[in-house]
VODONU-647419 format. One record per residue: residue number from 1; residue in three letters; x, y, z of N, C-alpha, C in turn. Coordinates in Angstrom, 2 decimals, always signed. Example, Ala and Ser with C-alpha at 12.3 -4.5 7.8 and 13.67 -1.06 7.14 Angstrom:
NODE  seq  type       nX       nY       nZ      caX      caY      caZ       cX       cY       cZ
NODE    1   ALA   +13.19    -5.69    +7.80   +12.30    -4.50    +7.80   +13.20    -3.30    +7.80
NODE    2   SER   +12.85    -2.25    +7.08   +13.67    -1.06    +7.14   +12.90    +0.03    +7.87
***
This chain:
NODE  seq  type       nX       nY       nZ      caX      caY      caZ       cX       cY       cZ
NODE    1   UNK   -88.10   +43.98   -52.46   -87.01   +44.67   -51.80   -85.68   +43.98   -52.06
NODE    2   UNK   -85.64   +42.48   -52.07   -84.31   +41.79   -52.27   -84.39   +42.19   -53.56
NODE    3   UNK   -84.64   +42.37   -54.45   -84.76   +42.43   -56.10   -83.58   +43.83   -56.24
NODE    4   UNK   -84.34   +44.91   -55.43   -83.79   +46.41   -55.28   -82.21   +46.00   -55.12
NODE    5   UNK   -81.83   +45.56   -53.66   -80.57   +44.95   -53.27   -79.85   +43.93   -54.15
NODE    6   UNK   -80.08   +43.50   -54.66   -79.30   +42.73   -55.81   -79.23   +43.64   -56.82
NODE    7   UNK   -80.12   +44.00   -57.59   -79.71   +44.78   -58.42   -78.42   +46.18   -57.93
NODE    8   UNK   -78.58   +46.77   -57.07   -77.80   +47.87   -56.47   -76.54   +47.07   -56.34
NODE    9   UNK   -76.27   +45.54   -55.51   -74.94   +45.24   -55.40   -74.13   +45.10   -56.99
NODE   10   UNK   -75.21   +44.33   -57.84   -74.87   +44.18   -59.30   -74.27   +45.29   -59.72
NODE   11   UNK   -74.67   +46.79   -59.43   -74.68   +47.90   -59.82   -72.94   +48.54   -59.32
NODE   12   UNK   -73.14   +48.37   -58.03   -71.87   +48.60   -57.37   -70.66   +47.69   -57.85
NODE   13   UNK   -71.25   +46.70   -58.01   -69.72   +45.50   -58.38   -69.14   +46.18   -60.17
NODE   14   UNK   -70.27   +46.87   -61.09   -70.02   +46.87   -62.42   -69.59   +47.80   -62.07
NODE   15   UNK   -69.79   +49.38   -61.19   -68.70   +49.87   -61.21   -67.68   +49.90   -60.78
NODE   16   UNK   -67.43   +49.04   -60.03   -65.89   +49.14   -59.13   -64.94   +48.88   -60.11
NODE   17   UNK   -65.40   +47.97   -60.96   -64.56   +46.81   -62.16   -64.83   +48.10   -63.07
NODE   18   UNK   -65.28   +48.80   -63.37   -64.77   +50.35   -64.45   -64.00   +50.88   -63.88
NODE   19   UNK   -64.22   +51.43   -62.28   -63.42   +52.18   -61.86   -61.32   +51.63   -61.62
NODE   20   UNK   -61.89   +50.17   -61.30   -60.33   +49.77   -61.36   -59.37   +49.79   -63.15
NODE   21   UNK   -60.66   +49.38   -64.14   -60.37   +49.35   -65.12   -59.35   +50.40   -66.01
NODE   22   UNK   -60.53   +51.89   -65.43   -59.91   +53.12   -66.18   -58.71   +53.66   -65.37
NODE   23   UNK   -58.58   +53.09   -63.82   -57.26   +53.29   -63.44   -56.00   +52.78   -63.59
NODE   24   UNK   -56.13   +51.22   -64.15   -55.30   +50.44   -64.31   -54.85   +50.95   -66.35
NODE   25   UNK   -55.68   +51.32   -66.73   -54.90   +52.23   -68.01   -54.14   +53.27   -67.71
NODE   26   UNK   -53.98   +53.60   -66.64   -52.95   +54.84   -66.37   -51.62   +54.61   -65.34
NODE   27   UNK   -51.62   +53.46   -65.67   -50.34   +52.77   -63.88   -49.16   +53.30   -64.96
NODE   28   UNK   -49.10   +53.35   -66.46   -47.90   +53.46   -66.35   -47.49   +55.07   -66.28
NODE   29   UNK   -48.42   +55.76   -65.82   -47.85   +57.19   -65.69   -47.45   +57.65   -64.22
NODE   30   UNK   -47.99   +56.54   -63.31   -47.95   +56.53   -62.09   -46.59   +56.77   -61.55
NODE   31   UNK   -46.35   +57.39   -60.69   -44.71   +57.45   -60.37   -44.76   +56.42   -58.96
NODE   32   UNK   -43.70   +56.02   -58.45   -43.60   +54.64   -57.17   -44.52   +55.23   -55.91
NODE   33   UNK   -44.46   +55.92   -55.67   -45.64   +56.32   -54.52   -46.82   +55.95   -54.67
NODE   34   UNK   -47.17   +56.61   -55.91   -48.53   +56.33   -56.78   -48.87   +55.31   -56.91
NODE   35   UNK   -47.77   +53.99   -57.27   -48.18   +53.07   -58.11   -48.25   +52.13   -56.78
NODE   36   UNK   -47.89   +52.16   -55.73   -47.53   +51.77   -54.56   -49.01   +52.06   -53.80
NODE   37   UNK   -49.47   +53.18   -53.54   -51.21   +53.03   -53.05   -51.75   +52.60   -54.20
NODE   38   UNK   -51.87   +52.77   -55.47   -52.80   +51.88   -56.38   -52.51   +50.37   -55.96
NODE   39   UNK   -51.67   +49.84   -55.86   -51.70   +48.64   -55.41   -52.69   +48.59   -53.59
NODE   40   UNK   -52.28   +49.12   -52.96   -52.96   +48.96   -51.37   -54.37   +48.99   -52.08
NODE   41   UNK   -54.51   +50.20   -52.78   -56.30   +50.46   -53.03   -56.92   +49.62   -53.62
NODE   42   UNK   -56.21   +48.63   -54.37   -56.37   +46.99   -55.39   -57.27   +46.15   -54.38
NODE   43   UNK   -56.39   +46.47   -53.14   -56.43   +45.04   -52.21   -57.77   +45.84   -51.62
NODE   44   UNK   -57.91   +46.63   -50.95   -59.19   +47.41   -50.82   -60.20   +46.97   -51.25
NODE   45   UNK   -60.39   +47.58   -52.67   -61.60   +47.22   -53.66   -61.93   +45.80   -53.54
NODE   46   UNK   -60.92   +44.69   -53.69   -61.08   +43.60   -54.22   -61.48   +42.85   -53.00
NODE   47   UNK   -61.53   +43.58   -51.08   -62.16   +43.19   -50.45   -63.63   +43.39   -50.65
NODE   48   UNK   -63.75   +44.88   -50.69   -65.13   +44.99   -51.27   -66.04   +44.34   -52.20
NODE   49   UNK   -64.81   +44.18   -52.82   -66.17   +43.16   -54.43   -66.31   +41.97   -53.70
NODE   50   UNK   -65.46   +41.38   -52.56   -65.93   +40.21   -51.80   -66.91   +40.29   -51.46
NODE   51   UNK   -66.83   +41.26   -50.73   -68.21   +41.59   -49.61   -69.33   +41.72   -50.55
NODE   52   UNK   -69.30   +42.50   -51.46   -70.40   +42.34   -52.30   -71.04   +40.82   -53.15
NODE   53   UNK   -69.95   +40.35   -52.97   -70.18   +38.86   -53.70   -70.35   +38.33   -52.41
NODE   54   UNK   -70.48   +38.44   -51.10   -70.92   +37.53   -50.56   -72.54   +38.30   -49.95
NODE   55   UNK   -72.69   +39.31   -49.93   -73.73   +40.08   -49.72   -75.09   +39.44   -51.25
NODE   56   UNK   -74.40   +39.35   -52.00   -74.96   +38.55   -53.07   -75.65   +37.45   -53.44
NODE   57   UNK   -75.02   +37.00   -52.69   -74.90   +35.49   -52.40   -75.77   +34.85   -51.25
NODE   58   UNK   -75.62   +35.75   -50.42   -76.79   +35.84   -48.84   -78.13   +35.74   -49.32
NODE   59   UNK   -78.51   +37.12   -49.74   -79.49   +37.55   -50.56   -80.17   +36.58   -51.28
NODE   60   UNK   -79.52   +35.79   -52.10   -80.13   +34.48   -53.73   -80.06   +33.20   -52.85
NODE   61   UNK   -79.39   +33.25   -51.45   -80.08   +31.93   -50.61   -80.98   +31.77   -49.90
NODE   62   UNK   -81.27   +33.29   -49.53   -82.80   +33.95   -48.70   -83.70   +33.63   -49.99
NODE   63   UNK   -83.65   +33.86   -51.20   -84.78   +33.75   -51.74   -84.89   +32.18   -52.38
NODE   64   UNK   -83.75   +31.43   -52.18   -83.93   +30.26   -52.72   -84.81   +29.65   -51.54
NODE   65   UNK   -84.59   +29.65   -50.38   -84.90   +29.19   -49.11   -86.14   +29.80   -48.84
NODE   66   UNK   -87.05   +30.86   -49.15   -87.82   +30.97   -49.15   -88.97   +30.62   -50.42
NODE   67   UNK   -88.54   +30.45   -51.40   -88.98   +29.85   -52.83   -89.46   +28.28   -52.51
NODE   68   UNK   -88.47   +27.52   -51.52   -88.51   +26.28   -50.89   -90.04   +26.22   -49.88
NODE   69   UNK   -89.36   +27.22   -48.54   -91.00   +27.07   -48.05   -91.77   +27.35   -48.34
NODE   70   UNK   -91.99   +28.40   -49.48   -93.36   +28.60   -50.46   -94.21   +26.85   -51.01
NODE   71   UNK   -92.86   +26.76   -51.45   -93.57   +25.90   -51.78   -93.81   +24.43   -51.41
NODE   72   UNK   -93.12   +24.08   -50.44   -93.72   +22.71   -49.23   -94.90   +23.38   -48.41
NODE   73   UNK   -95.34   +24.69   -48.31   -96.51   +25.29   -47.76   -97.66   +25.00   -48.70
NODE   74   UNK   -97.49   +24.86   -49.90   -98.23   +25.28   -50.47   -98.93   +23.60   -51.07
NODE   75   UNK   -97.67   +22.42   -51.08   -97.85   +21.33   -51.19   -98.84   +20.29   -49.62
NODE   76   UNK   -98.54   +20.86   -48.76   -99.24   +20.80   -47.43  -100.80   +21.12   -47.51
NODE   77   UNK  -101.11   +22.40   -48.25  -102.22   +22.77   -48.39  -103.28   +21.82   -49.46
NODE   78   UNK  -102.51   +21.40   -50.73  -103.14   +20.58   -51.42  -103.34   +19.63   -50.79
NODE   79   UNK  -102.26   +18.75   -50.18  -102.69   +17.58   -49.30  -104.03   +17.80   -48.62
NODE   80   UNK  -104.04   +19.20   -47.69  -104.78   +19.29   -46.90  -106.38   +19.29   -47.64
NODE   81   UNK  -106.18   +19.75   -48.47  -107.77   +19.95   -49.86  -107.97   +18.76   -49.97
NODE   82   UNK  -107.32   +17.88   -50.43  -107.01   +16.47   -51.27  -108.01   +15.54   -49.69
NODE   83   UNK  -107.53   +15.84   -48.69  -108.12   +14.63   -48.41  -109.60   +15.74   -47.89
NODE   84   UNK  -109.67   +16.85   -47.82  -111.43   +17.16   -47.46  -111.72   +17.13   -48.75
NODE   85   UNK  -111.80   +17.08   -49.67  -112.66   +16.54   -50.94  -112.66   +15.16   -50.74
NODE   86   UNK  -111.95   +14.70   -50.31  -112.07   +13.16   -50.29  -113.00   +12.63   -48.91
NODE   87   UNK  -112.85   +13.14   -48.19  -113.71   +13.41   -47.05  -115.47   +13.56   -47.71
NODE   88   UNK  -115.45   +15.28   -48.76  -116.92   +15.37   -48.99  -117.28   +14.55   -50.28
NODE   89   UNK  -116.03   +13.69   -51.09  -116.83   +12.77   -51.72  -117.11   +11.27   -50.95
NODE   90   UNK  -117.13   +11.13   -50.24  -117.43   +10.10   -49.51  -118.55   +10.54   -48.74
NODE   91   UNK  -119.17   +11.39   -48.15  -120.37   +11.75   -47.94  -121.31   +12.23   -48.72
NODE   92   UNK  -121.36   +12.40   -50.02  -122.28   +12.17   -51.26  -122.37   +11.44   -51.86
***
């Protein structure tokens, strides 16, 4: 499911950066009104690509942090093997 969500924010961030792209080829036809909300809508977007970069970012520390207790769980468990084999070689 995090896989889905990263990919989709990835998805959303590549287009915002087209969509500002193919607008910013046309500022100079823009007349001052125009060119005046393209700027407000700049600051807009470029909150959004925050949010998405920090929505991003959330996401790849949930899975780092769970990648972590995977695997001190999983180092616990060997311990835990490690000494009952050691346990049933000492009773044979």
């Amino acid at each position: 499911m995090k896989k889905e969500f990263i990919e989709m924010i990835e998805d959303s961030k590549k287009s915002l950066q087209k969509i500002e792209k193919r607008i910013e080829e046309h500022t100079e036809d823009f007349s001052d009104e125009v060119s005046e909300l393209w700027i407000d809508l700049k600051k807009h977007l470029s909150v959004v690509e925050d949010k998405l970069k920090d929505a991003y970012d959330y996401l790849e520390d949930q899975a780092e942090q769970k990648g972590h207790l995977v695997i001190m769980e999983a180092r616990d468990r060997v311990a835990k093997l490690e000494e009952t084999t050691y346990e049933l070689t000492d009773k044979v």
